[in-house]
N, C-alpha and C positions, 0 to 999 in steps of 0.2 A: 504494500500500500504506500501510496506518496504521502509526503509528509503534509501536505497541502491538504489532501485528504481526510485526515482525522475531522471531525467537527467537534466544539467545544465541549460536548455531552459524552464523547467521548474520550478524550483527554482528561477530564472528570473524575470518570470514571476509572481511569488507570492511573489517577495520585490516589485515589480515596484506597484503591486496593496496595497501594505501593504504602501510604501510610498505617495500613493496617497492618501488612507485611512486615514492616519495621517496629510496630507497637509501638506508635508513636500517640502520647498523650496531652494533649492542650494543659496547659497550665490553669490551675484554675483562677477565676478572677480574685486580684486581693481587694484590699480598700483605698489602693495608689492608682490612680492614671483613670483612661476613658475605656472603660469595658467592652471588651470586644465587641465587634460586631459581625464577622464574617468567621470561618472557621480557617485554618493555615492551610487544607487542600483546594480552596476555592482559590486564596492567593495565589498559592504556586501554579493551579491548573490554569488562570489566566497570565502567570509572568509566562511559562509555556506556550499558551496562544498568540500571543502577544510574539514570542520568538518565534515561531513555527511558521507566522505567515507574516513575518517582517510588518508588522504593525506599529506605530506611534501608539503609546499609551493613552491618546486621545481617540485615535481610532478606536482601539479595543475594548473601551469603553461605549462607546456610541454605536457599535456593534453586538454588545452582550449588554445594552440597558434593560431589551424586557426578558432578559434569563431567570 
């Protein structure tokens, strides 16, 4: 498959299983800073998208707004 070819739901879909893979656990929220709001396989599955199909971070945004 081209790399151009994955679509976002897909890419997704293979950090969530790569972060499970790894038994990687979120921190939980303390009572310093602004509480998350997205989980760290969404971030990484869009800096990914974002690389995969040479996108501006303005792109990729404006692209994956109604995800």
């Amino acid at each position: 498959m081209r790399k151009t070819g994955l679509s976002f739901k897909q890419i997704y879909k293979l950090t969530e299983r790569f972060f499970k893979k790894i038994k990687h656990k979120e921190k939980k929220n303390s009572q310093r800073g602004r509480p998350r709001k997205y989980k760290d396989e969404f971030i990484i599955a869009i800096f990914l998208y974002q690389t995969l199909k040479q996108y501006s971070y303005r792109e990729v945004l404006q692209e994956l707004k109604y995800f």
